[in-house]
C-alpha positions, 0 to 999 in steps of 0.5 A, a space after each residue: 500500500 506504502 509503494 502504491 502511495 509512492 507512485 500515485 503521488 509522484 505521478 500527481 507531484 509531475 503533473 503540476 511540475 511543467 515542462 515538455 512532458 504535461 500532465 496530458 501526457 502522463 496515462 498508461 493506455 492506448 492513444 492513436 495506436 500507441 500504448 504508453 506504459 508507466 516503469 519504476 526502478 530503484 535509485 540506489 545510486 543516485 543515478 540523473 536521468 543521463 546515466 540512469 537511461 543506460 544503467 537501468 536500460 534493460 530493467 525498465 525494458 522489462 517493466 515496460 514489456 510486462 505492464 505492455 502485456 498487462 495492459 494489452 490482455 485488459 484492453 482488446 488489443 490485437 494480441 498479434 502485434 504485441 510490443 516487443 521494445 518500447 521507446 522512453 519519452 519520459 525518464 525522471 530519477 530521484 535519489 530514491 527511485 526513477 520513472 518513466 514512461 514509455 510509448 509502444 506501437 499497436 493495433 487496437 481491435 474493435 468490438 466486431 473483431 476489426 482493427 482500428 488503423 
């Protein structure tokens, strides 16, 4: 529950923090054939965003792929095109931890069996 608060308030704490990344951008779901997903890792080195995006590369490759599919089986997407790699656009560290969002290419499947383009 203690880690769950964490992360549902840093999610709200970067919604009021500006810059090039919004509050609008910051969801996990689909959106014009992009799957973002959210991935936290921890800092126990107190990597920045630079270093960090290299250290912890493949760990949040597989958060990301995890949440991916989570996500994928809840939300009728075409299992087919499922994302292999995603692409971070957002990578945010403190001393405790680092998060970031990532945006995976899909095909959304629509209630009559017909995919979205």
């Amino acid at each position: 529950m203690r880690a769950w608060c964490a992360a549902a308030l840093s999610v709200l704490l970067f919604g009021f923090c500006g810059g090039k990344f919004g509050v609008r951008d910051r969801y996990e779901g689909v959106k014009d054939g992009t799957l973002r997903v959210y991935a936290r890792v921890g800092n126990p080195g107190g990597y920045d965003e630079d270093d960090a995006a290299k250290e912890f590369a493949a760990a949040f490759r597989q958060k990301g792929r995890d949440r991916a599919a989570s996500l994928i089986a809840a939300a009728g997407i075409d299992r087919g095109n499922a994302p292999l790699d995603g692409k971070i656009v957002f990578l945010r560290c403190n001393d405790e931890f680092c998060e970031a969002f990532m945006d995976y290419r899909v095909h959304e499947t629509k209630k009559d069996g017909t995919r979205n383009k």
